[in-house]
DSSP file (Angstrom, degrees, kcal/mol; ACC not computed):
  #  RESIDUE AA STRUCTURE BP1 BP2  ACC     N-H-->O    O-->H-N    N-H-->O    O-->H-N    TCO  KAPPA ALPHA  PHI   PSI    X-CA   Y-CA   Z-CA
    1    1 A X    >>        0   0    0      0, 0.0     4,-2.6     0, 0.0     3,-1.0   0.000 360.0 360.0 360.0 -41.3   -7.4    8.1   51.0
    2    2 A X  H 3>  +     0   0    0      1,-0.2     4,-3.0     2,-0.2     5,-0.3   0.986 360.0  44.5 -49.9 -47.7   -4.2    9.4   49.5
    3    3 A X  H 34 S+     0   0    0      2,-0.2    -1,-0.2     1,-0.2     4,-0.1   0.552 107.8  57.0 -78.5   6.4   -2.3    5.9   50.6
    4    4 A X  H X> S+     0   0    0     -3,-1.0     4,-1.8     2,-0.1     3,-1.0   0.813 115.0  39.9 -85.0 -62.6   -5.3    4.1   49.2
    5    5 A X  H 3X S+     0   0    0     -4,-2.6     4,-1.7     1,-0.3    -2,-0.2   0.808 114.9  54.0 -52.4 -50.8   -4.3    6.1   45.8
    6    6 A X  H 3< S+     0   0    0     -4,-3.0    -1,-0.3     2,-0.2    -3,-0.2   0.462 100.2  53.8 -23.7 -47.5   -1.0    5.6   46.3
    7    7 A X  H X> S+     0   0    0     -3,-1.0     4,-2.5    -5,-0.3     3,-0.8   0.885 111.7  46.3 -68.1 -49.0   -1.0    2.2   46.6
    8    8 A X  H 3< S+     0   0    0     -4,-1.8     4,-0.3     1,-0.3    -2,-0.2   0.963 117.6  44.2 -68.2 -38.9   -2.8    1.7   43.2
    9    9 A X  T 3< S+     0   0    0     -4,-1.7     4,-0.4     1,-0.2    -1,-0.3   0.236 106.2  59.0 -71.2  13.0   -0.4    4.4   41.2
   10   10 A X  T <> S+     0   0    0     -3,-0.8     4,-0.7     2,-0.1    -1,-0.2   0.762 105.8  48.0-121.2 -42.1    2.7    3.2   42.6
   11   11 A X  T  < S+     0   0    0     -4,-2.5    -2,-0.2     2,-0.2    -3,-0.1   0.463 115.7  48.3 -64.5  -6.3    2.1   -0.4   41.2
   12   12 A X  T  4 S+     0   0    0     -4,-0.3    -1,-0.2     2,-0.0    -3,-0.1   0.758 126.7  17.1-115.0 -41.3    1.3    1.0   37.9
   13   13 A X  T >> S+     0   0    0     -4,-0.4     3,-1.7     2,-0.1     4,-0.9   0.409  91.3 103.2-119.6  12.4    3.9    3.5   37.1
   14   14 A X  T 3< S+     0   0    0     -4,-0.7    -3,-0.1     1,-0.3    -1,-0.1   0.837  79.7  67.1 -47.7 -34.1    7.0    2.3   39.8
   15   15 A X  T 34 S+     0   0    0      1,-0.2    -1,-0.3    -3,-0.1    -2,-0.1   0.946 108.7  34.7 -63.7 -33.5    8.3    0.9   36.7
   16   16 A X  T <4 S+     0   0    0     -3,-1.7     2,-0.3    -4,-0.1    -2,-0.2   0.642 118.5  37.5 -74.4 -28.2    8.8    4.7   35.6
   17   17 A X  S  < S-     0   0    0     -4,-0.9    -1,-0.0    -7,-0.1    -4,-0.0  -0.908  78.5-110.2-130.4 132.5    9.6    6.7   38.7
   18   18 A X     >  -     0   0    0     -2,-0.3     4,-2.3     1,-0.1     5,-0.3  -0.327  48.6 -91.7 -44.5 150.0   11.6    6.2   41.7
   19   19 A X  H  > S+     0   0    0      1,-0.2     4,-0.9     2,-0.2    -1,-0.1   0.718 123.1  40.8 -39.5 -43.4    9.8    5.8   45.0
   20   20 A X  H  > S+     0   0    0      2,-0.2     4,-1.6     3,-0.1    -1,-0.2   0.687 112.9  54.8 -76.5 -30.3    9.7    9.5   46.2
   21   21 A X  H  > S+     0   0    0     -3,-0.2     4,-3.0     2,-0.2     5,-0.3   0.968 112.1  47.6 -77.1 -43.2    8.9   10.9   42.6
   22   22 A X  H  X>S+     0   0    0     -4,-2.3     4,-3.9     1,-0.2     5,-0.6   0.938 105.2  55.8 -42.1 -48.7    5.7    8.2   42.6
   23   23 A X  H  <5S+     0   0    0     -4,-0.9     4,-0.3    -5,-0.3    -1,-0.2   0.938 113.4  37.8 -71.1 -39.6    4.8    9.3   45.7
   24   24 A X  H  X5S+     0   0    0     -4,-1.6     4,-2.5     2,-0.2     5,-0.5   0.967 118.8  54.6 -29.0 -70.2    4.6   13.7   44.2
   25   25 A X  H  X5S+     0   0    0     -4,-3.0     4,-3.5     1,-0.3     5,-0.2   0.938 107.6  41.6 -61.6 -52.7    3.2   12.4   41.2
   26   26 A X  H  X5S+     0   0    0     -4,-3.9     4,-2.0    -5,-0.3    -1,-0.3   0.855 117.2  51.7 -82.8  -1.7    0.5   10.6   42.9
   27   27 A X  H  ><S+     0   0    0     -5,-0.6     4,-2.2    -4,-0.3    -2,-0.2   0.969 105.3  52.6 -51.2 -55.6    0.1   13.7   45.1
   28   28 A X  H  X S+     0   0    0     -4,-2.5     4,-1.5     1,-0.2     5,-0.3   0.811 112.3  45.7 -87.9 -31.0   -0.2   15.8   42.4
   29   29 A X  H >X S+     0   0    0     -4,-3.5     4,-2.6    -5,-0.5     3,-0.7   0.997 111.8  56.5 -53.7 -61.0   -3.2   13.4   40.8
   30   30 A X  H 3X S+     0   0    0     -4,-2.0     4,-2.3     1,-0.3    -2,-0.2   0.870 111.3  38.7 -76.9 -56.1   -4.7   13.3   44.1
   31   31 A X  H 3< S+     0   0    0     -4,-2.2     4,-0.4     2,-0.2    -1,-0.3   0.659 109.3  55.8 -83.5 -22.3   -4.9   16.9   44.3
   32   32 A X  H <X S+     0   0    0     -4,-1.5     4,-2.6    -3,-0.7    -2,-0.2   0.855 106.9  67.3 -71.9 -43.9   -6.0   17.8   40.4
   33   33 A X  H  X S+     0   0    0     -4,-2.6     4,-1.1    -5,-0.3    -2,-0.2   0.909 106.1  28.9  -6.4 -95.6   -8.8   15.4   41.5
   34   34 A X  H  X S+     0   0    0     -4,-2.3     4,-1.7     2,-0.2    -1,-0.2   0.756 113.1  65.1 -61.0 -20.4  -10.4   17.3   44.0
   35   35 A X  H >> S+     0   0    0     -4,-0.4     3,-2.9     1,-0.2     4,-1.1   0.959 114.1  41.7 -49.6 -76.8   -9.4   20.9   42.1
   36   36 A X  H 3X S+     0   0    0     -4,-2.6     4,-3.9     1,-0.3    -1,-0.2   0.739 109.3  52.6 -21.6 -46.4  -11.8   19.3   39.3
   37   37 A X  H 3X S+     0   0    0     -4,-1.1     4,-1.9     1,-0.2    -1,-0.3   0.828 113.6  48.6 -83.9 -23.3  -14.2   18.1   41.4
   38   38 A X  H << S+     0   0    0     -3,-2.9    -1,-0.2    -4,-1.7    -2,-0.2   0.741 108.6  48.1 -26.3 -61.7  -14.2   21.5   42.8
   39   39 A X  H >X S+     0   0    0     -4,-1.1     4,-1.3     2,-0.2     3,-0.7   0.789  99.5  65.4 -83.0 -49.4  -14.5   23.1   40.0
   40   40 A X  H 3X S+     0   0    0     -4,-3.9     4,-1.8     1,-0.2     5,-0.4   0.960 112.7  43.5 -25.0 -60.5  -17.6   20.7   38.5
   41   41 A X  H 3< S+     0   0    0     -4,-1.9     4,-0.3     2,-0.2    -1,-0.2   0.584 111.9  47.5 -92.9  14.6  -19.6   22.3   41.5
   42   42 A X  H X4 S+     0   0    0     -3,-0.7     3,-2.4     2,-0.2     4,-0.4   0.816 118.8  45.5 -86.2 -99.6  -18.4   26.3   41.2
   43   43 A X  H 3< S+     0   0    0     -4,-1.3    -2,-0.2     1,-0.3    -3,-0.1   0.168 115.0  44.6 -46.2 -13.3  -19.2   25.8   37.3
   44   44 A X  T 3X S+     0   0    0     -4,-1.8     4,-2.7    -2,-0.4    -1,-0.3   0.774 119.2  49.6 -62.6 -57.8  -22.9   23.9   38.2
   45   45 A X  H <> S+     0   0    0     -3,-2.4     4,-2.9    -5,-0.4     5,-0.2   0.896 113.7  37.5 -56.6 -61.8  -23.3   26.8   40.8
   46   46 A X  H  > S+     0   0    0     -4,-0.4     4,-1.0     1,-0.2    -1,-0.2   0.704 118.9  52.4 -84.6 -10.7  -22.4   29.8   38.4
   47   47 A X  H  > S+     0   0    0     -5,-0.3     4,-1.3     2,-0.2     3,-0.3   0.926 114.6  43.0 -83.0 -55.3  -24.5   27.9   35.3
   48   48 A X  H >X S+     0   0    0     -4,-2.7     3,-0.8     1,-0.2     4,-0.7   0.950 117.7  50.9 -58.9 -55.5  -27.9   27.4   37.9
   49   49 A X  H 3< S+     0   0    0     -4,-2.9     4,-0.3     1,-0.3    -1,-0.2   0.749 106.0  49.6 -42.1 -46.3  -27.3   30.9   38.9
   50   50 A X  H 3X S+     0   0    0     -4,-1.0     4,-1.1    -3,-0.3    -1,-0.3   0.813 114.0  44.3 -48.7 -50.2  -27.1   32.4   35.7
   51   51 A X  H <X S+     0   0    0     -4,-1.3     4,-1.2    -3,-0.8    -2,-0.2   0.380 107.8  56.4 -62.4 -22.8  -30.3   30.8   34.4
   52   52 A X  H  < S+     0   0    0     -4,-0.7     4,-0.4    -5,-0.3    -1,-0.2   0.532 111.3  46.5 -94.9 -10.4  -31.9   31.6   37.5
   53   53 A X  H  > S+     0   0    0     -4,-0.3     4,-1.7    -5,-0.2     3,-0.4   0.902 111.8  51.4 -98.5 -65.1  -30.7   35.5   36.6
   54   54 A X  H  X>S+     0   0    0     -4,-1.1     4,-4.7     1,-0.3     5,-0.5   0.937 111.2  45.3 -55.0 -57.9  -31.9   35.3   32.9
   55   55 A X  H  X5S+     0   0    0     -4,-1.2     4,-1.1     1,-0.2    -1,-0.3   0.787 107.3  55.5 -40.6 -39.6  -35.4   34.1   33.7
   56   56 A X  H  >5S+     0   0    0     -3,-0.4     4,-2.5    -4,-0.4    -2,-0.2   0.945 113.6  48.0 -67.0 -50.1  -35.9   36.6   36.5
   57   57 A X  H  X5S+     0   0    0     -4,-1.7     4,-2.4     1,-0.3    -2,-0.2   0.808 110.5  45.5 -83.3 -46.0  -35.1   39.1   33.7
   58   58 A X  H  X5S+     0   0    0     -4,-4.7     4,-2.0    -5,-0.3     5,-0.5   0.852 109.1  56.1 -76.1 -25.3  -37.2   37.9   30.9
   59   59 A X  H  X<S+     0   0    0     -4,-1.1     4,-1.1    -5,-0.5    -2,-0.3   0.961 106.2  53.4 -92.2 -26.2  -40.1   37.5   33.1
   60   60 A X  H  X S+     0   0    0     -4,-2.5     4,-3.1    -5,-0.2    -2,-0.2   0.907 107.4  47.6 -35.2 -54.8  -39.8   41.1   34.1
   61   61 A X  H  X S+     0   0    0     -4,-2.4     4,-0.8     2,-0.2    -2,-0.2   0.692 107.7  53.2 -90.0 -14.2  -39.8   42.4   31.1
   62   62 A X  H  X S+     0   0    0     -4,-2.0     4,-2.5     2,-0.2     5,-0.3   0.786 117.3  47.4 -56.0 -37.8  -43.2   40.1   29.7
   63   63 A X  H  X S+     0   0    0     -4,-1.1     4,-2.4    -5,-0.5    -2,-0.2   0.994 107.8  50.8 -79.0 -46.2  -44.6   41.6   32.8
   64   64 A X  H  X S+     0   0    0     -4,-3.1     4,-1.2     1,-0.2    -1,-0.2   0.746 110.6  51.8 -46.2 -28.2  -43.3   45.0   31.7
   65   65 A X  H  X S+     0   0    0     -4,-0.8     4,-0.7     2,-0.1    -1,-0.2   0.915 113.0  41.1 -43.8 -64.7  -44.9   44.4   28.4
   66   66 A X  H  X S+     0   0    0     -4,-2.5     4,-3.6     1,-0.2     5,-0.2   0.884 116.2  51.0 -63.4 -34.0  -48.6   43.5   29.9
   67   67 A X  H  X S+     0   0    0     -4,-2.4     4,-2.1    -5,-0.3    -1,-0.2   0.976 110.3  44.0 -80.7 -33.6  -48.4   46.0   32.2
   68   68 A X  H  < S+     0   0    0     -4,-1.2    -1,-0.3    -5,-0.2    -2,-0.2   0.577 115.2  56.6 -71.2  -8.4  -47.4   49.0   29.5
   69   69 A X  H >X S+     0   0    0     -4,-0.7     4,-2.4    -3,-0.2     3,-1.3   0.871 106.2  47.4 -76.8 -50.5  -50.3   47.4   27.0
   70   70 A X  H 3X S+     0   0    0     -4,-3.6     4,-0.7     1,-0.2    -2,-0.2   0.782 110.6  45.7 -96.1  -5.0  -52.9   47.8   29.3
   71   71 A X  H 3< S+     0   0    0     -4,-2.1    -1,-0.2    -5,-0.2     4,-0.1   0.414 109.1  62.2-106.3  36.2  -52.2   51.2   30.3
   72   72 A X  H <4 S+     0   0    0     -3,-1.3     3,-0.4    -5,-0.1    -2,-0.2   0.856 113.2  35.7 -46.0 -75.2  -51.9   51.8   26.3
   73   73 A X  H >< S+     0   0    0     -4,-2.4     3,-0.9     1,-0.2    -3,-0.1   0.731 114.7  61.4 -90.6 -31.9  -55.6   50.8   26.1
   74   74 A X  T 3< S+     0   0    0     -4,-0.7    -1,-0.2    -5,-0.4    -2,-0.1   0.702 104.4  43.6 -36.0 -51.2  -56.3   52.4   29.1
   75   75 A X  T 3  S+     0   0    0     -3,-0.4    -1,-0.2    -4,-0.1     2,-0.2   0.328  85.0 102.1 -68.1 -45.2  -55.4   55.6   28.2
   76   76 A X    <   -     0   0    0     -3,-0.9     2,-0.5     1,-0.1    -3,-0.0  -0.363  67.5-131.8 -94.1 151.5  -56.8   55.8   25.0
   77   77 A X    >   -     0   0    0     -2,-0.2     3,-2.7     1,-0.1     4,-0.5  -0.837  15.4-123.0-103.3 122.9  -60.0   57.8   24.9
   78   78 A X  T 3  S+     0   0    0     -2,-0.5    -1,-0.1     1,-0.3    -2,-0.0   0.496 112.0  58.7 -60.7  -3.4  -63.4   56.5   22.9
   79   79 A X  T 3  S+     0   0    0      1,-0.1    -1,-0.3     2,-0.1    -3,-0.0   0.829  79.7  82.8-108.1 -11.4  -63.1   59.8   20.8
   80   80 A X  S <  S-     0   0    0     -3,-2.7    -2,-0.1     1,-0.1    -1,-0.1   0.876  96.7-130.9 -20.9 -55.4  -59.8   59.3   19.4
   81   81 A X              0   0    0     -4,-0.5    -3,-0.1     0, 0.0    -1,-0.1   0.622 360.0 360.0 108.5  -3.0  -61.3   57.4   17.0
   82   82 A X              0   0    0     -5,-0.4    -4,-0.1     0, 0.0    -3,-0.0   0.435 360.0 360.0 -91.1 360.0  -59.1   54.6   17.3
């Protein structure tokens, strides 16, 4: 794949570079490429995760809610007066 890459960037900037620097440069493309593409699925990964964290949290504490209401009502005694 690199000499595939290679091919297309070496006709395009040749005018700019010597042969050996074209061939780094389009190294160093080649290889920020996949960093990126890397990095897209880390940063999809730690976003799903996150959400998946926050949800857990808030529906834990709605449940902590219901559960501390109804032994609230539970609790209360028909001669309170309340």
């Amino acid at each position: 794949m690199v000499v595939s890459y290679n091919i297309f960037l070496s006709n395009k900037y040749m005018k700019y570079f010597s042969r050996e620097y074209g061939q780094v440069i389009t190294l160093f493309l080649y290889l920020q490429n996949q960093y990126l593409k890397i990095m897209d699925e880390y940063i999809g990964a730690v976003i799903k995760v996150g959400g998946i964290l926050i949800g857990g949290v808030m529906i834990l504490f709605v449940i902590w809610h219901i559960v501390k209401d109804i032994l609230d009502i539970s609790g209360k005694d028909s001669s309170d007066g309340k």
